[in-house]
SEVONU-780112 format. One record per residue (C-alpha): residue number from 1; residue in three letters; z, x, y. Coordinates in Angstrom, 2 decimals. Layout:
+-----+------+---------+---------+---------+
: seq : type :       z :       x :       y :
+-----+------+---------+---------+---------+
: NUM :  ala :       Z :       X :       Y :
...
+-----+------+---------+---------+---------+
This chain:
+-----+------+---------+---------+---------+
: seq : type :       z :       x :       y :
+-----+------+---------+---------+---------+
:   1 :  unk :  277.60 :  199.45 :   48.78 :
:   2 :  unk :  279.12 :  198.68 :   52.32 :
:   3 :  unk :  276.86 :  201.68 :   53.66 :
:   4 :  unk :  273.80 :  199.45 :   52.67 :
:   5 :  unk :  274.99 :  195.80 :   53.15 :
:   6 :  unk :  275.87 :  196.25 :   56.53 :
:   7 :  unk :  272.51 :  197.56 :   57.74 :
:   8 :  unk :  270.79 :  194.87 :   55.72 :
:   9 :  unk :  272.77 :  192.11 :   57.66 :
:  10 :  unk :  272.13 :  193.37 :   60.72 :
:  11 :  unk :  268.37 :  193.19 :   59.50 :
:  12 :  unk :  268.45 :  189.96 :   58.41 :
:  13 :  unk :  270.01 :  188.58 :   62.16 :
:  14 :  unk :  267.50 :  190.56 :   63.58 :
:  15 :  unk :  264.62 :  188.81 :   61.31 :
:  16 :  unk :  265.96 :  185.54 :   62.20 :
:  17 :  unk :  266.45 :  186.02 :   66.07 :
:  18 :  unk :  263.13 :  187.41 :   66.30 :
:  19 :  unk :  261.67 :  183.93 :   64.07 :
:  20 :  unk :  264.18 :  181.75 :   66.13 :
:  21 :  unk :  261.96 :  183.58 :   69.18 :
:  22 :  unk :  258.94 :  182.82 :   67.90 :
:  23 :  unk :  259.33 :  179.78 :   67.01 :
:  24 :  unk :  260.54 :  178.95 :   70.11 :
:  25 :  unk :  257.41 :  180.48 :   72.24 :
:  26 :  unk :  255.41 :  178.60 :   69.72 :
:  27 :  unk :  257.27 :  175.09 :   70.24 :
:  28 :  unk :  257.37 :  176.39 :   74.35 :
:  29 :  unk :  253.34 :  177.00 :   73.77 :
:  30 :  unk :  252.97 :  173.44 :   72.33 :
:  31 :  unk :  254.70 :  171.53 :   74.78 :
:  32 :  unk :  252.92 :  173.22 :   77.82 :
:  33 :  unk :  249.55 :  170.93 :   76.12 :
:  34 :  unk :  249.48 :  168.14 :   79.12 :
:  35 :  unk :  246.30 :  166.41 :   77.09 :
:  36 :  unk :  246.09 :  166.01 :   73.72 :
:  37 :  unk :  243.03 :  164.82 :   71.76 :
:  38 :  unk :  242.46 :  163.18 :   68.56 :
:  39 :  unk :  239.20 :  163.31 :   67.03 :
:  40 :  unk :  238.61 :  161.80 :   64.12 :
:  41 :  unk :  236.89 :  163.27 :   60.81 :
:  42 :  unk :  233.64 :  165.66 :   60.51 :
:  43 :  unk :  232.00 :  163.88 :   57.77 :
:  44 :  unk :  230.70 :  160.51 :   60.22 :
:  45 :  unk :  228.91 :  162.90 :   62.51 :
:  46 :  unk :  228.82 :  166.49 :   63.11 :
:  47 :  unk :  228.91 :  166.09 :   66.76 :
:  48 :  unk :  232.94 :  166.08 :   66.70 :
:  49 :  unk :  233.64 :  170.18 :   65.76 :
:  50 :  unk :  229.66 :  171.01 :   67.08 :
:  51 :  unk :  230.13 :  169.38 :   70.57 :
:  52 :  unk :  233.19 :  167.03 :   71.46 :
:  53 :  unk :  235.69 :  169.91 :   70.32 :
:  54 :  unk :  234.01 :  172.91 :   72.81 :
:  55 :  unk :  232.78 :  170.61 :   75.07 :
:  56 :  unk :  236.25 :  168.86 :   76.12 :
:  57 :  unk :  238.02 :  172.13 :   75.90 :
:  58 :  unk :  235.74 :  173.67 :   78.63 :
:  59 :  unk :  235.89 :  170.16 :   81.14 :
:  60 :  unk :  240.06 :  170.91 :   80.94 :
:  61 :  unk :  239.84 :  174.60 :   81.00 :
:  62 :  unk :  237.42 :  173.62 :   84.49 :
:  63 :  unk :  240.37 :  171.19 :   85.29 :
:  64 :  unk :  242.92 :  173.41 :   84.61 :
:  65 :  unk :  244.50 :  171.35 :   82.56 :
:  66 :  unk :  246.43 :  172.85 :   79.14 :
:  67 :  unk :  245.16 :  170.91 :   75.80 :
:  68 :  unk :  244.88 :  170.51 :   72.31 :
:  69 :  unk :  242.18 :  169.30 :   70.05 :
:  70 :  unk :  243.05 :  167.85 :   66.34 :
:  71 :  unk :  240.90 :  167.07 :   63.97 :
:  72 :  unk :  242.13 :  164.45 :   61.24 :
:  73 :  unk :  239.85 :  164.76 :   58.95 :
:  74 :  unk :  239.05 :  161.21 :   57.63 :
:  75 :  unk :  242.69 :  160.35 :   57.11 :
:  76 :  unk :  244.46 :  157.76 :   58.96 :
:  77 :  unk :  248.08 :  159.05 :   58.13 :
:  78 :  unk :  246.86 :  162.83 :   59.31 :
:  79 :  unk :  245.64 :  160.78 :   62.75 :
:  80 :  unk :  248.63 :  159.42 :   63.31 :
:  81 :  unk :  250.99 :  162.43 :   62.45 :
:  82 :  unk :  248.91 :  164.41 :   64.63 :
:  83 :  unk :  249.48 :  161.09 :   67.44 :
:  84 :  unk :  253.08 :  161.90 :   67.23 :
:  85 :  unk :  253.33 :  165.72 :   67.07 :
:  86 :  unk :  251.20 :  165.60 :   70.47 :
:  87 :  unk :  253.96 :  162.82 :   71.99 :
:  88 :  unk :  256.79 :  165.17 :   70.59 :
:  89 :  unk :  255.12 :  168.49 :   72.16 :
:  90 :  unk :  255.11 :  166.54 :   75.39 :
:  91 :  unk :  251.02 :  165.44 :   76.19 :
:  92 :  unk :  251.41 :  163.74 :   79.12 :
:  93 :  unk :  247.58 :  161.96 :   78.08 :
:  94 :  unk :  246.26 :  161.10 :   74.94 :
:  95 :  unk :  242.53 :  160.94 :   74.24 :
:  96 :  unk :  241.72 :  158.64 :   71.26 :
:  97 :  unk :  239.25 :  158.80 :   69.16 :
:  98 :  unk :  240.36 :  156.66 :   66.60 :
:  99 :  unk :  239.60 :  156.37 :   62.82 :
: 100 :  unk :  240.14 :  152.71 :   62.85 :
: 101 :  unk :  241.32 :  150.33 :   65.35 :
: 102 :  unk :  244.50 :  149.64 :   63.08 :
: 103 :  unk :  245.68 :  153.32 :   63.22 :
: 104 :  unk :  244.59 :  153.83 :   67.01 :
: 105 :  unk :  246.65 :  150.41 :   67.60 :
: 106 :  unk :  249.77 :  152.34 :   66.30 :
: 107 :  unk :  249.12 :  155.10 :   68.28 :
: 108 :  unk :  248.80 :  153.92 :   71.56 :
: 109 :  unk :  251.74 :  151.54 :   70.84 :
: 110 :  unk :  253.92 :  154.71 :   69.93 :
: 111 :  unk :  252.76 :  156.39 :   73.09 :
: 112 :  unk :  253.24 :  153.60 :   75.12 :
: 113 :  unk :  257.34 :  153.47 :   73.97 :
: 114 :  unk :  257.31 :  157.33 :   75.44 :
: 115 :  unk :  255.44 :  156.59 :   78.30 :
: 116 :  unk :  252.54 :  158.64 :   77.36 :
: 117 :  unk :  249.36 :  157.37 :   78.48 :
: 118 :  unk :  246.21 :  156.72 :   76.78 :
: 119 :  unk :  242.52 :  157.24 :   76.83 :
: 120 :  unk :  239.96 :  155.41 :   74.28 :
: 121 :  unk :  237.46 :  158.44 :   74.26 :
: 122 :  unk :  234.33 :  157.20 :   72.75 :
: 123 :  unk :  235.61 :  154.23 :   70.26 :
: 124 :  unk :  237.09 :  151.52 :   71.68 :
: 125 :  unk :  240.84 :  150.76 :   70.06 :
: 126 :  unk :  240.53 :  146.78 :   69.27 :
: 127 :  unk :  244.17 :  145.29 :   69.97 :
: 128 :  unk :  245.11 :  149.12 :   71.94 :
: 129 :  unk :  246.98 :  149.60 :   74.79 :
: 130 :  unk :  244.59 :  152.42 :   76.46 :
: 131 :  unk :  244.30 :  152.71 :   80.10 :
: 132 :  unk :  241.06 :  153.47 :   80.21 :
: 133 :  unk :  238.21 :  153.50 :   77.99 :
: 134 :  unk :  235.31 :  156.24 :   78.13 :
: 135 :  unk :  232.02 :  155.70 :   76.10 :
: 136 :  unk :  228.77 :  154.94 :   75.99 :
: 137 :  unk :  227.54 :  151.12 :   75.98 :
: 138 :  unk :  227.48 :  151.14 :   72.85 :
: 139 :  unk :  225.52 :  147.15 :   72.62 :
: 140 :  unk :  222.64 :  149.07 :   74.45 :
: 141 :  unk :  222.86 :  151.83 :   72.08 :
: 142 :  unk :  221.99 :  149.40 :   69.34 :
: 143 :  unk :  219.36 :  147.67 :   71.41 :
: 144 :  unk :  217.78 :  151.32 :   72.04 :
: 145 :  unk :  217.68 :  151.85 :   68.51 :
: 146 :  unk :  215.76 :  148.75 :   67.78 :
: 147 :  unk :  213.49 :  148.97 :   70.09 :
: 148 :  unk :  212.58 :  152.23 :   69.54 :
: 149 :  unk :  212.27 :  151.22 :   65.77 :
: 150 :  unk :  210.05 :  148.23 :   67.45 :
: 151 :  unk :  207.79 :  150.72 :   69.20 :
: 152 :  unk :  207.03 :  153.29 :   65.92 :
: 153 :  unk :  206.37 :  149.88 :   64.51 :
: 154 :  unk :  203.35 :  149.41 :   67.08 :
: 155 :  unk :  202.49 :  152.86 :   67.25 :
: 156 :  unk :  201.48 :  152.91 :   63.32 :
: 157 :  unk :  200.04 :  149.56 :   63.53 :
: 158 :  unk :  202.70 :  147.87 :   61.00 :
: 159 :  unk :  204.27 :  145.45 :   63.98 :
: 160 :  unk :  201.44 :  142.87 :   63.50 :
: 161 :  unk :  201.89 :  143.01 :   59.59 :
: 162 :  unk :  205.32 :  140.91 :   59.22 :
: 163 :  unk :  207.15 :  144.54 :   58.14 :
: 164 :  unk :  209.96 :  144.52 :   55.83 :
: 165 :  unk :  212.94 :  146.05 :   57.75 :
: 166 :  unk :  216.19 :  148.03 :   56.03 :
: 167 :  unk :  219.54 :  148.43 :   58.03 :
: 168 :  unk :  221.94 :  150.94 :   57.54 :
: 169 :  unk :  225.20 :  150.03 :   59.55 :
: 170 :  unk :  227.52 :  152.71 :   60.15 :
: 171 :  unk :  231.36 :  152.15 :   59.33 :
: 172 :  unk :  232.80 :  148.72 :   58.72 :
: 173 :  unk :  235.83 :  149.48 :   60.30 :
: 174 :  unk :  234.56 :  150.88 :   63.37 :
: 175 :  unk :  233.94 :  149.21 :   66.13 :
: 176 :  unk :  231.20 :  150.89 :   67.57 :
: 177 :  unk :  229.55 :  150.71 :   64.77 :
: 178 :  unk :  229.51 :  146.78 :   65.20 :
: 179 :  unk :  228.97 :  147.08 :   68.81 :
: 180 :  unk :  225.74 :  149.23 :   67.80 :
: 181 :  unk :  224.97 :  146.73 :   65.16 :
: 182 :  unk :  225.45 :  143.70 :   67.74 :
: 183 :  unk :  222.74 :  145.60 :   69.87 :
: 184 :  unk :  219.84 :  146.02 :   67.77 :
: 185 :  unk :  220.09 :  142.85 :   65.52 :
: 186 :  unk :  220.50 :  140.46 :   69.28 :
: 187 :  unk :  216.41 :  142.43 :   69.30 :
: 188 :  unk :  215.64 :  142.15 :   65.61 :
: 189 :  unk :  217.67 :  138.78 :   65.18 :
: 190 :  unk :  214.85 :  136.74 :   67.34 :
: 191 :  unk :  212.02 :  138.28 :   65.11 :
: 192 :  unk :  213.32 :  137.61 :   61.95 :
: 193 :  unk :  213.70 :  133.92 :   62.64 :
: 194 :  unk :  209.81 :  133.73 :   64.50 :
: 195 :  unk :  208.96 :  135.59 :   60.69 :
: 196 :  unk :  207.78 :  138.51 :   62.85 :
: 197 :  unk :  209.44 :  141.34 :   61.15 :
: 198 :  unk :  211.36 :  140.07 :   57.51 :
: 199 :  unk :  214.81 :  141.48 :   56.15 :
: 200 :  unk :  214.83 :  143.47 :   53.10 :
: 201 :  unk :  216.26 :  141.98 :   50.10 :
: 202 :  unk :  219.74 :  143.56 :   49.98 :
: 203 :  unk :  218.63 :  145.57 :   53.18 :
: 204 :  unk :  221.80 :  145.20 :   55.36 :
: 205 :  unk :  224.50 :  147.19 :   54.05 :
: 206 :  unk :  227.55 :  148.92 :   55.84 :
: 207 :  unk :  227.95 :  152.50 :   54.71 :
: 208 :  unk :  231.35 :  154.07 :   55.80 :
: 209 :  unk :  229.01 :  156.48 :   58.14 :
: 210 :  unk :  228.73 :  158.57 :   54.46 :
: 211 :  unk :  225.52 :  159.96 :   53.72 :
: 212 :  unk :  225.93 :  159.24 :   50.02 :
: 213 :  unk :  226.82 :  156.00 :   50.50 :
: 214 :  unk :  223.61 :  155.54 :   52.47 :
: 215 :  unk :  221.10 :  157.38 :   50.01 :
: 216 :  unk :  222.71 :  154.87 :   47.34 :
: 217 :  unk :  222.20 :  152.05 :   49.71 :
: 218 :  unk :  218.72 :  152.61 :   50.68 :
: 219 :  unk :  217.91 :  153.77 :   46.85 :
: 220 :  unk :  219.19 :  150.00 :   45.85 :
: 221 :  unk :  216.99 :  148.63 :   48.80 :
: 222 :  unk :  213.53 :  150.43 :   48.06 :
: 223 :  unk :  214.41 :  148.71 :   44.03 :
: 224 :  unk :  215.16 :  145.46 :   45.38 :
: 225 :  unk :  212.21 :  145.09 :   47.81 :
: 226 :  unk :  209.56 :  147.32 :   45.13 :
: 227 :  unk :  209.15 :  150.04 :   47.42 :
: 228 :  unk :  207.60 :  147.98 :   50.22 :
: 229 :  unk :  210.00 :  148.87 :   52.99 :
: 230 :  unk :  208.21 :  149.31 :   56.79 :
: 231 :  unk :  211.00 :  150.53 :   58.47 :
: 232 :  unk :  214.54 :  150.78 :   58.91 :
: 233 :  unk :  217.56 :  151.27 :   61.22 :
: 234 :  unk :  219.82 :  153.80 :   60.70 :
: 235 :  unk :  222.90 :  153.56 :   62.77 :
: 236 :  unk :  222.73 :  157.76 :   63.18 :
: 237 :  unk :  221.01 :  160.51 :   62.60 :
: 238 :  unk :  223.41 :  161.50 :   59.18 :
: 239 :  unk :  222.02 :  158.24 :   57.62 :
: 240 :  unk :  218.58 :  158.59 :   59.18 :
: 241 :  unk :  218.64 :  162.04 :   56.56 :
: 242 :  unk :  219.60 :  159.81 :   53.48 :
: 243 :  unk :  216.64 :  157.22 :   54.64 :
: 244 :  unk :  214.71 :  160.37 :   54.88 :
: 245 :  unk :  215.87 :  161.86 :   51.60 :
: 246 :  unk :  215.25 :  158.82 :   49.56 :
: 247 :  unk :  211.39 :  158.02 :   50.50 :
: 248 :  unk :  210.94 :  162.11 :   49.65 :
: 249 :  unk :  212.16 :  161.53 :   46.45 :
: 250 :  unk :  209.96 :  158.36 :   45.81 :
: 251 :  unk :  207.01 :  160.41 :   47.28 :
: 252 :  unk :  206.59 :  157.42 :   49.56 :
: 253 :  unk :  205.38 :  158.33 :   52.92 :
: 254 :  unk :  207.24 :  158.20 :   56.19 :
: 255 :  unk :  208.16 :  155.00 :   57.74 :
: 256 :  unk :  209.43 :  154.24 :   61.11 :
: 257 :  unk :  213.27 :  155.49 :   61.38 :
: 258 :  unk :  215.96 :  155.43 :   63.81 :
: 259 :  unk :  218.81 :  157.66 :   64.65 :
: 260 :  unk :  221.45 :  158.44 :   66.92 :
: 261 :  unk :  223.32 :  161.83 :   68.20 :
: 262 :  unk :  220.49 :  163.69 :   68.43 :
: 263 :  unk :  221.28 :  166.67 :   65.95 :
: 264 :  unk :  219.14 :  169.58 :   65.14 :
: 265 :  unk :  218.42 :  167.70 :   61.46 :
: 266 :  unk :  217.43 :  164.85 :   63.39 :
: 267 :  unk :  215.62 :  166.58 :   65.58 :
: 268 :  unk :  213.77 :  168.50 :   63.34 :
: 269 :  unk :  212.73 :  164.98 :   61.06 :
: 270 :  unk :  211.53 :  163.59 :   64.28 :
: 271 :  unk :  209.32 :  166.60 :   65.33 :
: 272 :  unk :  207.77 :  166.44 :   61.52 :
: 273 :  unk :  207.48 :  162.99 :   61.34 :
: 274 :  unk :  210.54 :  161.45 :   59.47 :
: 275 :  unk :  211.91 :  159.83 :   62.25 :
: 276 :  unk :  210.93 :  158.16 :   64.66 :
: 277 :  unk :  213.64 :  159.07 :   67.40 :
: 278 :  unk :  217.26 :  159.29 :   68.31 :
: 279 :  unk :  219.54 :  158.00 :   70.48 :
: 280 :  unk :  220.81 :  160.74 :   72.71 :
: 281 :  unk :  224.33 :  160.23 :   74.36 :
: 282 :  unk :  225.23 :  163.25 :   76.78 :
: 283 :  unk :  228.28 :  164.33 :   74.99 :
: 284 :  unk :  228.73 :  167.01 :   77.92 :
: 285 :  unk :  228.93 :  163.54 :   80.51 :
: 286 :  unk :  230.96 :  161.78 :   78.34 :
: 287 :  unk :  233.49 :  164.94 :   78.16 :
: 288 :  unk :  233.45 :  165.71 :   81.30 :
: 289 :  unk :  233.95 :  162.32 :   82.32 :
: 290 :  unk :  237.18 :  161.59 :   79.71 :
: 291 :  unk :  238.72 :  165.15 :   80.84 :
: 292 :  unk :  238.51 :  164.31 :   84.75 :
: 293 :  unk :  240.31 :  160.66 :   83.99 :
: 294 :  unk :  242.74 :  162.53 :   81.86 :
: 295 :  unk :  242.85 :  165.03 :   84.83 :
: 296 :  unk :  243.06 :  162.27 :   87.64 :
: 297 :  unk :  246.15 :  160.24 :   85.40 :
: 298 :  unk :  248.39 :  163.59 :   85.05 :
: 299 :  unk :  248.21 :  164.84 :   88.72 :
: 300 :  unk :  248.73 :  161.34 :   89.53 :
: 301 :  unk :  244.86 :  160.41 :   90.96 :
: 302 :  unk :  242.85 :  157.54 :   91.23 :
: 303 :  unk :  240.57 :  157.79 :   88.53 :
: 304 :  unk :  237.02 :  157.38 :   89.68 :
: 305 :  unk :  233.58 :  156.22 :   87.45 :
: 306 :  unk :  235.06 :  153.24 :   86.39 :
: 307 :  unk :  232.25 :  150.91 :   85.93 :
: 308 :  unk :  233.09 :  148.14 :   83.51 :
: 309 :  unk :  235.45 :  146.44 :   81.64 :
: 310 :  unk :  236.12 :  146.21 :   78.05 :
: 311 :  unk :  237.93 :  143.00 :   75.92 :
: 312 :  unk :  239.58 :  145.12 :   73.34 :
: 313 :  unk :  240.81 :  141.58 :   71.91 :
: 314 :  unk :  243.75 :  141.78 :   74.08 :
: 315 :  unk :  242.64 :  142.65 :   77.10 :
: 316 :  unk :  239.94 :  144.01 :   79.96 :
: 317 :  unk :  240.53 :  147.79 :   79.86 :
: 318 :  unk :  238.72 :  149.65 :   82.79 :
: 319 :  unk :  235.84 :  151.71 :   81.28 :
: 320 :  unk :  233.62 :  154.09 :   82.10 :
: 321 :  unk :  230.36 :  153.33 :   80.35 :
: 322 :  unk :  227.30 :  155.91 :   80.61 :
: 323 :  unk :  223.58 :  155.13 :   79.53 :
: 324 :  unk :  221.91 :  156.32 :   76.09 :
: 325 :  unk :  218.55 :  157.78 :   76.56 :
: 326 :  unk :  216.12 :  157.56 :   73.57 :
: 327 :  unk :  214.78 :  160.60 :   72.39 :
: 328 :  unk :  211.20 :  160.88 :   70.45 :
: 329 :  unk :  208.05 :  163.95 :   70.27 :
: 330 :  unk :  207.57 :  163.33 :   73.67 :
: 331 :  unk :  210.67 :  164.45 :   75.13 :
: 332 :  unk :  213.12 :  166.47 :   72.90 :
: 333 :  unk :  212.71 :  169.45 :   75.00 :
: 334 :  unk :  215.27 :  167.61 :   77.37 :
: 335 :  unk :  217.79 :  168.59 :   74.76 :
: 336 :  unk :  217.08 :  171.86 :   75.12 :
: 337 :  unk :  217.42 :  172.11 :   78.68 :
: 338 :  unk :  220.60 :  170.26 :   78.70 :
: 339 :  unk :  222.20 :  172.11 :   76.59 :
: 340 :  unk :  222.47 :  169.37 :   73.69 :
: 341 :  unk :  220.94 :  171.84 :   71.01 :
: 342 :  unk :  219.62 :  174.89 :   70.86 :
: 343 :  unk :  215.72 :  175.66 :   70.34 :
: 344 :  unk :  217.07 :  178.13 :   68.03 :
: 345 :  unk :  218.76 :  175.46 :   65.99 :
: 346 :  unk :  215.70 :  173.22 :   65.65 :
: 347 :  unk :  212.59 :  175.45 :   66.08 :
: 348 :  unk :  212.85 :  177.48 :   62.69 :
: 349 :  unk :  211.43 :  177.82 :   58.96 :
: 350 :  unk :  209.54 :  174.99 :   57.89 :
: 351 :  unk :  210.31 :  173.29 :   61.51 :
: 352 :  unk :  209.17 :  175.85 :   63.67 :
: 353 :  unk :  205.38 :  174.89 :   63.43 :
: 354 :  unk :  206.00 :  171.40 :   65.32 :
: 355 :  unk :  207.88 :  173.21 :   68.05 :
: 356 :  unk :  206.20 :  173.53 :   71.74 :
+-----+------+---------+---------+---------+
């Protein structure tokens, strides 16, 4: 019995040096991350695993700065865990993209006590402690949106005929969502009152960015108003679909639609008529700017771009805003050339027809 416990030992320490090692080179791996970032679900837009994810990772790689990208998934508690294991493995920056203002609050806060810094990438952290904030201006998204809805309107001819407009707002709890929303009803506000355009019945509804949520939505809007909808915002292009998906399934004809992102679905609704446009943010610009302040605060640089200044309800953080560019049949090909989509990824089956 000794002739085989003895070898089986000396197995066993073996085993567990060689896990002790690897656990090791995997903690040693983890800590050598200078920037972490924390994006927040896949379900509120696809552009957070189909661009932010390879886009960011290629502005550090340029950088040479180590990383690591999380994904939480839609949960606030996975967010937050995923906050501390980046503070624990030693980040030295922290990109937020927060799920909620509440849970980026904690974060930053937590960082903050480890003297970690922090960047609001793309949603701004209400009550945060960020240093800087990177995004879009998001107000002008919204007012791109409506007046891009406002010129479909004209196009068709319904502007002049008092049209009945739906919104679909994106998440109540962020706050981009009520920056966006702040945008296009300060245009659509003003011609509501002058009884230029009138509000659906039951046609301003917050939808959690879910698509479901939004079919429902619109569904209980085209019931409430008797079908006679003109046009509607949709805060993106995921709720622009369910907009899309519930006239189809009314056979009702197209209406002018908004969108934002600019994904190939959206794409491809515009080009056959669906919708009316989208609002196009560079997400390669907005990387590539968020990676270089990142860069700039670990090698201990001045960080350049900053532009603006954003009351996060505490405070003026320095931001970094870049401009929206609305995106109809007249000039998606831009998207192609910069790289936003592929041609590939819009110009096929029933789509390919519309396609230059």
């Amino acid at each position: 019995m000794k002739r085989i416990l003895i070898p089986l030992v000396a197995l066993g320490i073996v085993l567990a040096v060689v896990a002790a090692s690897a656990s090791a080179k995997s903690q040693k791996s983890s800590a050598t991350a200078q920037a972490c970032v924390l994006l927040p679900d896949k379900t509120s837009s696809v552009r957070y695993e189909l661009f932010d994810r390879p886009l960011l990772g290629a502005a550090f790689k340029r950088l040479g700065i180590s990383n690591t990208i999380l994904n939480a998934l839609g949960s606030a508690t996975t967010q937050r865990s995923q906050a501390d294991q980046c503070i624990t493995n030693g980040a030295k920056v922290i990109l937020v993209d927060a799920l909620d203002s509440g849970t980026g609050a904690s974060i930053e806060k937590a960082a903050a006590a480890k003297g970690v810094k922090t960047i609001d990438y793309d949603r701004l952290v209400l009550g945060g402690k960020a240093s800087y904030y990177v995004s879009y201006d998001n107000v002008r998204v919204g007012t791109t949106m409506a007046n891009g809805l406002i010129a479909a309107l004209k196009a068709n001819g319904s502007y002049s005929k008092h049209p009945v407009i739906a919104e679909l707002n994106g998440g109540v709890t962020d706050n981009n969502a009520k920056l966006f929303k702040q945008g296009y009803d300060k245009v659509l506000n003003p011609l509501y009152k002058a009884g230029t355009f009138k509000k659906a019945k039951s046609g301003d509804q917050w939808t959690d960015w879910d698509y479901n949520k939004g079919l429902t939505a619109f569904e209980q809007m085209l019931s409430a108003n008797g079908n006679n909808i003109q046009g509607a915002i949709a805060a993106n292009d995921n709720l622009a679909g369910a907009v899309v998906a519930a006239l189809k399934g009314h056979s009702l004809k197209p209406i002018p639609v908004t969108g934002q992102d600019a994904t190939p679905q959206g794409v491809q609704y515009i080009l056959a008529g669906w919708q009316s446009g989208t609002v196009y943010k560079d997400i390669k610009a907005e990387a590539n700017a968020a990676a270089l302040a990142a860069s700039q605060i670990i090698k201990g640089q001045k960080v350049t771009g900053v532009n603006a200044k954003t009351n996060n309800n505490v405070r003026q953080v320095p931001s970094i805003y870049l401009t929206p560019t609305w995106v109809t049949k007249k000039n998606y090909t831009l998207l192609f050339k910069a790289g936003a989509v592929k041609k590939s990824q819009v110009c096929i089956g029933a789509y390919k027809k519309y396609c230059k």
